[in-house]
C-alpha positions in Angstrom: -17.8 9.5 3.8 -20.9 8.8 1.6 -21.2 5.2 -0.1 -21.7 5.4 -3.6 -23.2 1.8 -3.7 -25.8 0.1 -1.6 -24.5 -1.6 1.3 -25.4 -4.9 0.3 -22.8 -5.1 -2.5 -19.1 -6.1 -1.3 -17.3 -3.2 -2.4 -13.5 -3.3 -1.8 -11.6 -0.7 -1.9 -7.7 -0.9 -2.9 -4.7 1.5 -2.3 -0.9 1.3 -2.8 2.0 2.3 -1.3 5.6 2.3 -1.6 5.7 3.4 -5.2 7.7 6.3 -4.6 10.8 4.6 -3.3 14.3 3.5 -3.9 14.3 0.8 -1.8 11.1 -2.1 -0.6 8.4 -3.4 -1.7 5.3 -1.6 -3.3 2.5 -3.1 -1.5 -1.0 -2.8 -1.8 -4.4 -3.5 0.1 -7.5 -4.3 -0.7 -9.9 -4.2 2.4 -14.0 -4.9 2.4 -15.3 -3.0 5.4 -18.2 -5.0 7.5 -21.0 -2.2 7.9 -21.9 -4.0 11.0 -18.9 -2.6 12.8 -18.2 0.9 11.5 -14.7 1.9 11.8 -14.4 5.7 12.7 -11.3 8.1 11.6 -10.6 6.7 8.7 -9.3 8.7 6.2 -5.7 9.4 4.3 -3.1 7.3 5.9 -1.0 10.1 4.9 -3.1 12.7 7.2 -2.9 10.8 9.9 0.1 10.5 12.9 1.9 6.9 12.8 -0.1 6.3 16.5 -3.4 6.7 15.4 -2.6 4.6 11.9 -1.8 1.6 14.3 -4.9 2.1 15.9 -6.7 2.0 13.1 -5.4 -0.7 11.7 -5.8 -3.3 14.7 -9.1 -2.0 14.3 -9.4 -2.6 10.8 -7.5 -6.5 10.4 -10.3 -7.0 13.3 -13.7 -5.9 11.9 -13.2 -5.8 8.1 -15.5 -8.0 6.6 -12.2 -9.2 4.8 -9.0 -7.4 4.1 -5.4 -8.8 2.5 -1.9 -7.6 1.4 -0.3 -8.3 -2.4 3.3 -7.2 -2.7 5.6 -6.9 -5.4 9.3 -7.4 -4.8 12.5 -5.0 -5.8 13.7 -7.7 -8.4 10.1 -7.5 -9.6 9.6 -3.5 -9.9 13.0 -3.7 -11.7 11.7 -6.5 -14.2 8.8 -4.6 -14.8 7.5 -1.1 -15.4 6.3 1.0 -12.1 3.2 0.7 -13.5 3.3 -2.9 -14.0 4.3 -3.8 -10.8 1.6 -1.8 -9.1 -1.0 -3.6 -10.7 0.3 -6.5 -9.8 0.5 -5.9 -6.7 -3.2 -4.7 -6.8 -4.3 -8.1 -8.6 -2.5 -10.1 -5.4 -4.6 -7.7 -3.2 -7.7 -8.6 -4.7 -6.7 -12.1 -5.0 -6.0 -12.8 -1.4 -9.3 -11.6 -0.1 -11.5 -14.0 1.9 -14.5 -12.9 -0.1 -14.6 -11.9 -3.7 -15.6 -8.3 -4.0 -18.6 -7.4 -6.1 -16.9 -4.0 -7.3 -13.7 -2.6 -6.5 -12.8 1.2 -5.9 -9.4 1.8 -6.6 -7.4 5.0 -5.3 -6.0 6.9 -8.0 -6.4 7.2 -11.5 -5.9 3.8 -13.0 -8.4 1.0 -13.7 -7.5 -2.5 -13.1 -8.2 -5.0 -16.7 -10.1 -8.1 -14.3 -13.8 -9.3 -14.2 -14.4 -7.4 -11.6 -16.0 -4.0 -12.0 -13.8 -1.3 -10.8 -13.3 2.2 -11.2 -10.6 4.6 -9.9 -11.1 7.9 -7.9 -8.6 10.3 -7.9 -7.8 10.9 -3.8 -10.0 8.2 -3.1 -8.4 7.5 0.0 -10.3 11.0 1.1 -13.5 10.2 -0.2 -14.4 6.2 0.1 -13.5 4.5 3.6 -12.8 1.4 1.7 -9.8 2.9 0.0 -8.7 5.0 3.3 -9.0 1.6 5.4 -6.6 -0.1 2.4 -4.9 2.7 2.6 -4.2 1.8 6.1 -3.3 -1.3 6.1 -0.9 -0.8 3.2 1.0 2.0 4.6 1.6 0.1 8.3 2.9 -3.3 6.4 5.3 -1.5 4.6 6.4 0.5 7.3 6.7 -2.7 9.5 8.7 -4.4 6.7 11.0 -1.5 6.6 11.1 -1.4 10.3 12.7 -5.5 10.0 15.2 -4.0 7.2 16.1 -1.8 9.4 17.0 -4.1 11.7 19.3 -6.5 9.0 20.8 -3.2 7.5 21.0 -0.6 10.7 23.7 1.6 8.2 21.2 2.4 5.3 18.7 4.2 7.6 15.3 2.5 7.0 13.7 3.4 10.7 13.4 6.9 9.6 13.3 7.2 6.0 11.4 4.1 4.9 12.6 3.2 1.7 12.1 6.8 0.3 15.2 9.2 -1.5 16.3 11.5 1.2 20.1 13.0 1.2 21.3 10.1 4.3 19.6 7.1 2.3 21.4 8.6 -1.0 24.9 9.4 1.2 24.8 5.3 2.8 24.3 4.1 -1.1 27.5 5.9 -1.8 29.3 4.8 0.7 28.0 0.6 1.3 26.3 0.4 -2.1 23.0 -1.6 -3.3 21.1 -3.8 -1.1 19.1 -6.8 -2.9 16.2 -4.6 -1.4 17.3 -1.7 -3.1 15.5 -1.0 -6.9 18.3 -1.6 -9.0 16.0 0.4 -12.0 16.2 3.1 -10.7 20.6 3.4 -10.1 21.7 5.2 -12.9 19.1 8.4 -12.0 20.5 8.6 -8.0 24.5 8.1 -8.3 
């Protein structure tokens, strides 16, 4: 992966996951990498097995010149528009770092409306490291968050589908109804 600034600007890059879902929060990352320590394998956290994720990560939350985490809550999403509520969630991101970014590269194909320069690249999290390290980080915190859910709520299946609409997720909303971590939004489209 080429950088498409000079080095010595603090280039973040930001990714989201989570949007998808029925139940969880989005969350979203923003990460500025330290070119001192390069990080190697970064790339899609999508392409990549849950092992080597977690490797990358540790790796990440210890040589990123800063990174940081912004959710946005089920009673949120349903407040406000998807869209909404991943921007928010990108703003927290970018407002938790350590270190304010000089420009921001955000994955996808929205901008973000903050005095920041930013610009978004459409599978981003393939091209800039920045974006696949957020990328990274975003997708292990939600997956640990499900993981606890899991935990609280054994019958809904959260171990194994995340959060996401598959048949057993759809079957245990039948059957024990809506969580407070469910999106109640999005009920009328799956029952």
């Amino acid at each position: 992966m080429k950088r498409i600034f000079p080095c010595y600007m603090r280039t973040a890059g930001i990714d989201e996951v989570g949007v998808g879902a029925i139940a969880g929060d989005i969350v979203s990352s923003a990460v500025i990498l330290d070119p001192k320590f390069p990080i190697l394998g970064l790339q899609d956290s999508k392409k990549i097995s849950s092992k080597k994720r977690l490797v990358l990560y540790k790796k990440i939350i210890k040589n990123a010149y800063s990174w940081s985490i912004g959710k946005v809550s089920c009673k949120e999403i349903d407040i406000l528009s998807v869209s909404k509520a991943i921007e928010l969630s990108m703003i927290r991101a970018i407002n938790r770092l350590t270190v304010k970014p000089t420009f921001i590269f955000i994955d996808g194909i929205r901008t973000l409306n903050i005095s920041i320069p930013n610009i978004s690249i459409i599978k981003g999290d393939n091209i800039v490291k920045e974006i696949s390290a957020a990328s990274i980080i975003a997708k292990v915190s939600r997956d640990n968050s499900m993981v606890v859910l899991d935990k609280i709520f054994p019958k809904y299946g959260f171990l194994n589908h995340k959060g996401y609409c598959t048949y057993k997720h759809i079957c245990a909303l039948k059957k024990y109804g809506f969580t407070k971590f469910h999106r109640r939004s999005y009920r009328l489209k799956l029952l």
